[in-house]
ROVEX-594453 format. One line per 10 residues: their letters; for each residue x, y, z of N, C-alpha, C. Coordinates in nm, 2 decimals, padded with zeros to 4 digits. Atoms other than C-alpha are relative to their C-alpha. Layout:
<nodes>
a> X,Y,Z,X,Y,Z,X,Y,Z ~ ... .
</nodes>
This chain:
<nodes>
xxxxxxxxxx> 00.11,-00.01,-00.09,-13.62,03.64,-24.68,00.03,-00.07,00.13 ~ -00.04,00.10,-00.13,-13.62,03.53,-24.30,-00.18,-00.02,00.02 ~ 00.15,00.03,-00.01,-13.94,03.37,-24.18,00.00,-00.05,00.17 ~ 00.03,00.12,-00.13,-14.04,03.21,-23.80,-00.15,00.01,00.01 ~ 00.05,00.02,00.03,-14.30,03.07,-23.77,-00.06,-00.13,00.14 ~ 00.12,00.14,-00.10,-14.56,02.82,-23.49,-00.03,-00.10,-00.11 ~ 00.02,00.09,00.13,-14.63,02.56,-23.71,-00.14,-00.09,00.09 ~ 00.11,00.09,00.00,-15.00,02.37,-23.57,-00.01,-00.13,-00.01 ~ 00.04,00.11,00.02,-15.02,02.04,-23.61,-00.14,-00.08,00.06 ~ 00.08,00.08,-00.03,-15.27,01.89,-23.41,-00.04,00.09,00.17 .
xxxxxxxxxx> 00.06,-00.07,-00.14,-15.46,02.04,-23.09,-00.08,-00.10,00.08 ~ 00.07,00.06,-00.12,-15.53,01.77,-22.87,00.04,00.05,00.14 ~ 00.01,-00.06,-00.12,-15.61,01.88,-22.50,00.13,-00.12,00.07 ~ -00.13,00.05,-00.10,-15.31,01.76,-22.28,00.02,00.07,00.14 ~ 00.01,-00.05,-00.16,-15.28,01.76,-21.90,00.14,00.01,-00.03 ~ -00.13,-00.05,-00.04,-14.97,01.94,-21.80,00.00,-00.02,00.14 ~ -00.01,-00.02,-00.20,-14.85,01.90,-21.42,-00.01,00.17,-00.05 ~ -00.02,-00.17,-00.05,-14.96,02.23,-21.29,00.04,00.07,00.07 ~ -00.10,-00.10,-00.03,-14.77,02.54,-21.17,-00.02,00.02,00.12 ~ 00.03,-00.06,-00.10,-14.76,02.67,-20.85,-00.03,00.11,-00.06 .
xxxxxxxxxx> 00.06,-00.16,00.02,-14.99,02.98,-20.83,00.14,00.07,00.03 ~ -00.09,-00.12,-00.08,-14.68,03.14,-20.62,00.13,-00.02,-00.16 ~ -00.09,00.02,00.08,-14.47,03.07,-20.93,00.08,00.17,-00.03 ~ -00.05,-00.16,-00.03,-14.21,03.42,-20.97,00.03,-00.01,-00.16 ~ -00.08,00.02,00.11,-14.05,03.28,-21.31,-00.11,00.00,-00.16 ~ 00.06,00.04,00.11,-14.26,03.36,-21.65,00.05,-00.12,-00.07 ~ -00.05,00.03,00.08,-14.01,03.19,-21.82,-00.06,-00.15,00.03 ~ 00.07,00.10,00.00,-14.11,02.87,-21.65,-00.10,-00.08,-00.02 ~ 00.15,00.04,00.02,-14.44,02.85,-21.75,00.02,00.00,-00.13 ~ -00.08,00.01,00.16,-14.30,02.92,-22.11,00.04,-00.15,-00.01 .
xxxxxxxxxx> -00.09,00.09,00.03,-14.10,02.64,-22.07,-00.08,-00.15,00.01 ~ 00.11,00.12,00.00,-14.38,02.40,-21.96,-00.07,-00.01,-00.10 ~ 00.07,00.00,00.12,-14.58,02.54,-22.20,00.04,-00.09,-00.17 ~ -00.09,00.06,00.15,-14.31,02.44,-22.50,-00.01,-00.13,00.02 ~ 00.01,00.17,-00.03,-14.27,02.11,-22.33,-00.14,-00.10,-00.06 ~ 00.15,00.02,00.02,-14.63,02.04,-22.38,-00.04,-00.01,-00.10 ~ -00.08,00.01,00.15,-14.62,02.11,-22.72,00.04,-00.04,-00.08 ~ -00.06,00.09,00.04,-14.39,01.94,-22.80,-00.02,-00.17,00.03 ~ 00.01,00.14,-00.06,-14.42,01.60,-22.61,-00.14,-00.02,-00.10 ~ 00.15,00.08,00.05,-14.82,01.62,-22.73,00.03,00.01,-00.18 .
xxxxxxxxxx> 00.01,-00.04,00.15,-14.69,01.70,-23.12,-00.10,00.11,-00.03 ~ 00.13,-00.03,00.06,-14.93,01.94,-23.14,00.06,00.16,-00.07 ~ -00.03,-00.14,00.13,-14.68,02.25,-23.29,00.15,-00.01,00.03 ~ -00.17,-00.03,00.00,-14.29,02.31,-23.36,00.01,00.16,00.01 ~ -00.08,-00.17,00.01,-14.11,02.64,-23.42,00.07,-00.02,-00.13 ~ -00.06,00.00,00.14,-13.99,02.70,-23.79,00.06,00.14,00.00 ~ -00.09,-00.09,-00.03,-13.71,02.92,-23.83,00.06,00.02,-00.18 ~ -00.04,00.04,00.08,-13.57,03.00,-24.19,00.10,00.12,-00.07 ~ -00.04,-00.09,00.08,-13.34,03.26,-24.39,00.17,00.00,00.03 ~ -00.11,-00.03,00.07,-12.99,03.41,-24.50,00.03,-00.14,-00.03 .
xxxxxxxxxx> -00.09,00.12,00.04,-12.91,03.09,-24.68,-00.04,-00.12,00.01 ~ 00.03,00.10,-00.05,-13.03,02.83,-24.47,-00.20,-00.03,00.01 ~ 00.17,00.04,00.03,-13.41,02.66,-24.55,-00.07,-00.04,00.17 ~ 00.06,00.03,-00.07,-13.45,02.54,-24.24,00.06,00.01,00.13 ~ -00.06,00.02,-00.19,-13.29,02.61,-23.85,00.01,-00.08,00.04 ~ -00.03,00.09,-00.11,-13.20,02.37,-23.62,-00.04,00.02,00.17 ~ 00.08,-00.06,-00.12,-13.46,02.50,-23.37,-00.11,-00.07,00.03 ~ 00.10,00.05,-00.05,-13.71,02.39,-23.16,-00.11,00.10,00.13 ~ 00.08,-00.08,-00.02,-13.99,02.50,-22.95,00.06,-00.06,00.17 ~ -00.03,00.00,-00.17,-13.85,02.38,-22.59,00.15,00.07,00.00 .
xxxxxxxxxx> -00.16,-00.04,-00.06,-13.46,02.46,-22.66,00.05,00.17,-00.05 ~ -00.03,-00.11,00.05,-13.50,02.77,-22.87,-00.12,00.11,00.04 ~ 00.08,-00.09,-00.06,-13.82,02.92,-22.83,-00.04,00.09,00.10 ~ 00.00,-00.04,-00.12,-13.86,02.93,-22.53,00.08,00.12,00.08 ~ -00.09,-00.13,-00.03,-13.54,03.17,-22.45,-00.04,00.09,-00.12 ~ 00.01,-00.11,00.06,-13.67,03.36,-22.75,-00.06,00.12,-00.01 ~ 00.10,-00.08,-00.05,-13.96,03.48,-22.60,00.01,00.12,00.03 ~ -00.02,-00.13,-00.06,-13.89,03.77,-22.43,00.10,00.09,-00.11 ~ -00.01,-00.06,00.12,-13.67,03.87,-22.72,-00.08,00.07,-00.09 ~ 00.08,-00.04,00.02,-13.94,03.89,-22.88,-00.11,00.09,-00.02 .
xxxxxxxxxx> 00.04,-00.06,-00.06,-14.12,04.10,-22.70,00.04,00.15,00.01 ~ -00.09,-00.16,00.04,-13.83,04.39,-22.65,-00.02,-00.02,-00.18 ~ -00.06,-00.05,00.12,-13.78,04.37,-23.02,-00.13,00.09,-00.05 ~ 00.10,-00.08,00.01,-14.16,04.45,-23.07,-00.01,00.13,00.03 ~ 00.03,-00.14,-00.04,-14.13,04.74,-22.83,00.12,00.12,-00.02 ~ -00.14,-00.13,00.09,-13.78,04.89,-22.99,-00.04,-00.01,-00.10 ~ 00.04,-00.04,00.14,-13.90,04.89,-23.30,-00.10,00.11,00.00 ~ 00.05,-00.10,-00.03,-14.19,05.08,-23.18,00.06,00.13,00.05 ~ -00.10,-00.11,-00.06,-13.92,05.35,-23.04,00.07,00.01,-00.10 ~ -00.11,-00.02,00.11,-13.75,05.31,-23.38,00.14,00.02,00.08 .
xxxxxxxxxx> -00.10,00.00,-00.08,-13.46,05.17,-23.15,00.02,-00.11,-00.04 ~ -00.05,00.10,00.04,-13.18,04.90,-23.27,00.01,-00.12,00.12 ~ 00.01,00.10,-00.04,-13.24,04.58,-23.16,00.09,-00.15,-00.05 ~ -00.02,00.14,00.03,-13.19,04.19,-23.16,-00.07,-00.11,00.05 ~ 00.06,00.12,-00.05,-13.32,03.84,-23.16,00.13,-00.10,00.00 ~ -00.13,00.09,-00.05,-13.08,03.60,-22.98,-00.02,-00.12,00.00 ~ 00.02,00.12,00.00,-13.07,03.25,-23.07,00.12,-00.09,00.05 ~ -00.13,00.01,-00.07,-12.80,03.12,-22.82,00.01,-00.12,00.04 ~ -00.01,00.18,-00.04,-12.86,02.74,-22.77,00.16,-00.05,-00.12 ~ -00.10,00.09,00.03,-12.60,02.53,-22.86,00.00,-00.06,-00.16 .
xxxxxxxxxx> 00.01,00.01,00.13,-12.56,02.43,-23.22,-00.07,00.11,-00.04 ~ 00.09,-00.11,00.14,-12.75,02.73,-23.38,00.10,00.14,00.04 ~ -00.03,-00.12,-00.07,-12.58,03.05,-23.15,00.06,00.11,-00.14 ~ 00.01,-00.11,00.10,-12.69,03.32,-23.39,-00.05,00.06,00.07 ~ 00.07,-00.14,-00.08,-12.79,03.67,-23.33,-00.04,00.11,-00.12 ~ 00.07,-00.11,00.08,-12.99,03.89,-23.57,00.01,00.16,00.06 ~ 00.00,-00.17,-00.06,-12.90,04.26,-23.55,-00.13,00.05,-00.09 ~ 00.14,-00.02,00.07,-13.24,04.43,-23.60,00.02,00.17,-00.02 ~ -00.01,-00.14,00.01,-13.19,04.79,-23.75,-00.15,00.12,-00.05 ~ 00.10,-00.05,00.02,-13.51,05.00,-23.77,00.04,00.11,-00.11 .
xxxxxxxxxx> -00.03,-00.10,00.11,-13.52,05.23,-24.13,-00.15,00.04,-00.02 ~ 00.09,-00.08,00.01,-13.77,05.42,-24.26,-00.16,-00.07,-00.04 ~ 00.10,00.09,00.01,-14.05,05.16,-24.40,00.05,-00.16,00.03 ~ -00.06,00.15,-00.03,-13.82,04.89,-24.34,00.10,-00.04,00.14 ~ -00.10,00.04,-00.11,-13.61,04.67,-24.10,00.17,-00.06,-00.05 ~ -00.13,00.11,-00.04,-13.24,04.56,-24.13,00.03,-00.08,00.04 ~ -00.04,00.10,-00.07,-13.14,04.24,-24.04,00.13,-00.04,-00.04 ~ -00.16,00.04,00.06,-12.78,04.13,-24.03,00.04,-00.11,00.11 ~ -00.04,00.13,-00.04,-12.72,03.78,-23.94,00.11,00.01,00.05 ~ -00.15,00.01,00.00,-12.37,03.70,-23.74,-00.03,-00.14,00.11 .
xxxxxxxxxx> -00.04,00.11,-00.03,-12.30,03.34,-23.64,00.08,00.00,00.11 ~ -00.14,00.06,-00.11,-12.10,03.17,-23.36,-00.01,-00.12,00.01 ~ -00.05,00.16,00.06,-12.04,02.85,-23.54,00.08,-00.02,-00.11 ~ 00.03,-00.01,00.12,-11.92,02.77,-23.87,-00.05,00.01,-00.11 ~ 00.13,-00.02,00.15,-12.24,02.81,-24.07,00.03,00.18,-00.01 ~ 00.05,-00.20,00.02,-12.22,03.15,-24.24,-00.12,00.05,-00.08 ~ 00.15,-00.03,00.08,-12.53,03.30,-24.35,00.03,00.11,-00.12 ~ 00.00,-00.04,00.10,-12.56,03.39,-24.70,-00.13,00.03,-00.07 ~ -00.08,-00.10,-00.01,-12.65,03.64,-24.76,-00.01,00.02,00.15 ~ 00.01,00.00,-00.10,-12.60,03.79,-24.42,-00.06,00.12,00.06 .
xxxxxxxxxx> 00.08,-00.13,-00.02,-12.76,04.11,-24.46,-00.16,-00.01,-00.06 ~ 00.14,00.00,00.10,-13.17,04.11,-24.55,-00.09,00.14,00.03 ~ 00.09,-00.15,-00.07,-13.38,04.46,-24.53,-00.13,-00.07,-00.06 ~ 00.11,00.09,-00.01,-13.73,04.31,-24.47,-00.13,00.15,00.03 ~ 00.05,-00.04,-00.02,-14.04,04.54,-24.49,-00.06,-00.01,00.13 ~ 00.08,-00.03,-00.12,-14.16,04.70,-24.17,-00.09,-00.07,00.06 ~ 00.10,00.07,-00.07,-14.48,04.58,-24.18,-00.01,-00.15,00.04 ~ -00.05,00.17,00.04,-14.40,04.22,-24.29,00.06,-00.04,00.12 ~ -00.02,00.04,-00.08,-14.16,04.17,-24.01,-00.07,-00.01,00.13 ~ 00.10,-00.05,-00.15,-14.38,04.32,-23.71,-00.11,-00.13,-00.03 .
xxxxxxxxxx> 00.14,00.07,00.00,-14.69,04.11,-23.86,00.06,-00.18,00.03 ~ -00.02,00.16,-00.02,-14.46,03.77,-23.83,00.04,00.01,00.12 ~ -00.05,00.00,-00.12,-14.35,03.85,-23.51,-00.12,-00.02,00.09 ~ 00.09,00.02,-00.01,-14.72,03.91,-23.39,-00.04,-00.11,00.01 ~ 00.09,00.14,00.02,-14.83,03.58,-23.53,00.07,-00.12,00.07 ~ -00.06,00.09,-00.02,-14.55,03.39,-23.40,-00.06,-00.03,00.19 ~ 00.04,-00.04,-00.16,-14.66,03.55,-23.05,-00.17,-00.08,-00.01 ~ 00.15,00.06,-00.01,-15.07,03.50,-23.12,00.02,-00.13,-00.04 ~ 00.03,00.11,00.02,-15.05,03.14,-23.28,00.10,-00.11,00.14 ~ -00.07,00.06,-00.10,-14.81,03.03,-22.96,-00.12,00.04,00.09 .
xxxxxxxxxx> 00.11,-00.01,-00.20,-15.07,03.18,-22.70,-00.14,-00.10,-00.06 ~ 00.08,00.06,00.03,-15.36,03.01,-22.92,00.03,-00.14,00.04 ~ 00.00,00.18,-00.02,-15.20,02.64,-22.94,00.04,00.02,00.15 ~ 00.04,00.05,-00.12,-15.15,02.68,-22.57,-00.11,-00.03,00.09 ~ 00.13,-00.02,-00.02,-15.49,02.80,-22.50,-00.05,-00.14,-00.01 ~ 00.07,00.13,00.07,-15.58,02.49,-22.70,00.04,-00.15,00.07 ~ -00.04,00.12,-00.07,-15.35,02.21,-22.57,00.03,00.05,00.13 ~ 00.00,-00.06,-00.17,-15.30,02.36,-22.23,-00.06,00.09,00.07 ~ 00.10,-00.13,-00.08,-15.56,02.52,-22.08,00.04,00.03,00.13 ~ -00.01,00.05,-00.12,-15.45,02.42,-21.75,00.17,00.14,00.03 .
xxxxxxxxxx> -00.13,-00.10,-00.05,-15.08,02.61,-21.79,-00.02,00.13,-00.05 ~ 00.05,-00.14,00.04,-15.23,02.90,-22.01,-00.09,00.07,00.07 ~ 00.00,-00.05,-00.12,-15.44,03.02,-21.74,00.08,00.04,00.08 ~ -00.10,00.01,-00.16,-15.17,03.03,-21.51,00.03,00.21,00.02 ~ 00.01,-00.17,-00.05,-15.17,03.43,-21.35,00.13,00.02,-00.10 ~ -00.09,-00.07,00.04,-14.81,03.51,-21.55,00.01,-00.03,-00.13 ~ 00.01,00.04,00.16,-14.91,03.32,-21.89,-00.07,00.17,-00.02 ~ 00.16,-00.05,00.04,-15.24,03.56,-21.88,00.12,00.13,-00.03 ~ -00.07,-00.13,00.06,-14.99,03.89,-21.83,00.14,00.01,-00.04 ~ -00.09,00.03,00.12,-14.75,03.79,-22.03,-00.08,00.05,-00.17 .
xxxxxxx> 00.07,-00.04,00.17,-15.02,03.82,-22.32,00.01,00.10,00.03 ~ 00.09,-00.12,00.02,-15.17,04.13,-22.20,00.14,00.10,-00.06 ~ -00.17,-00.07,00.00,-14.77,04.26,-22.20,00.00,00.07,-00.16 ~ -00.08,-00.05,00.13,-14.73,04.27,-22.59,-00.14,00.00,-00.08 ~ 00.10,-00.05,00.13,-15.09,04.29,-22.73,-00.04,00.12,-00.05 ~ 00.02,-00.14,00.13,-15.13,04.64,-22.83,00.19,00.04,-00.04 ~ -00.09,-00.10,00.11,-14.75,04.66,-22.98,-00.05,-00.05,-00.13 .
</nodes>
């Protein structure tokens, strides 16, 4: 099984320095957002399968670049088109090949470290995967909502949601 996962802990409101309105970079508001987050404890990033219980991920050094992964993989899958989620930070640099099948998805682990994932192949129901990808997406815009009102407002958080809510 592979799993990711927001994990909640605590939703206390936290001031973030705020963004310039003129800001061009989603990703930076991503990246405030994770900061935020993290610093206030209020959610991680859980990551888990072929082998290994638990990732060596986090929600400022991994998530954050995974985002937009994310996002394409939702809308190739919808195109029943082969994909991937790229996890390329330092210590982890894995890459999931995402193969779309008939009720199901493909996943085929390949490392660029010494950890080898065992097994390294998982075929994961369709729906199953799409629904954790979804929640990983909705429970991230919620705990921002929650502890950062201030950067989740921000004009490129807001269409950023609107981006991937009906895949």
């Amino acid at each position: 099984m592979f799993e990711m996962k927001i994990q909640i802990h605590a939703t206390p409101r936290w001031i973030a320095d705020q963004l310039d309105d003129d800001q061009d970079f989603v990703l930076v508001v991503h990246d405030a957002i994770c900061g935020a987050l993290t610093e206030s404890g209020s959610a991680s990033f859980l990551t888990k399968g072929f082998g290994q219980e638990r990732w060596p991920v986090d929600l400022v050094h991994d998530f954050s670049i995974l985002l937009p992964d994310i996002v394409s993989v939702l809308r190739s899958i919808a195109n029943n088109s082969r994909c991937e989620l790229n996890f390329p930070e330092q210590g982890i640099q894995r890459v999931i090949d995402l193969k779309p099948q008939a009720d199901s998805i493909l996943l085929h682990c390949r490392s660029g470290t010494t950890w080898s994932p065992n097994p390294d192949k998982i075929d994961m129901p369709q729906a199953m995967f799409l629904n954790m990808l979804r929640r990983v997406l909705t429970d991230y815009k919620s705990a921002a909502e929650q502890v950062v009102p201030n950067l989740a407002s921000n004009r490129l958080f807001v269409e950023w949601a609107r981006e991937w809510r009906d895949l």
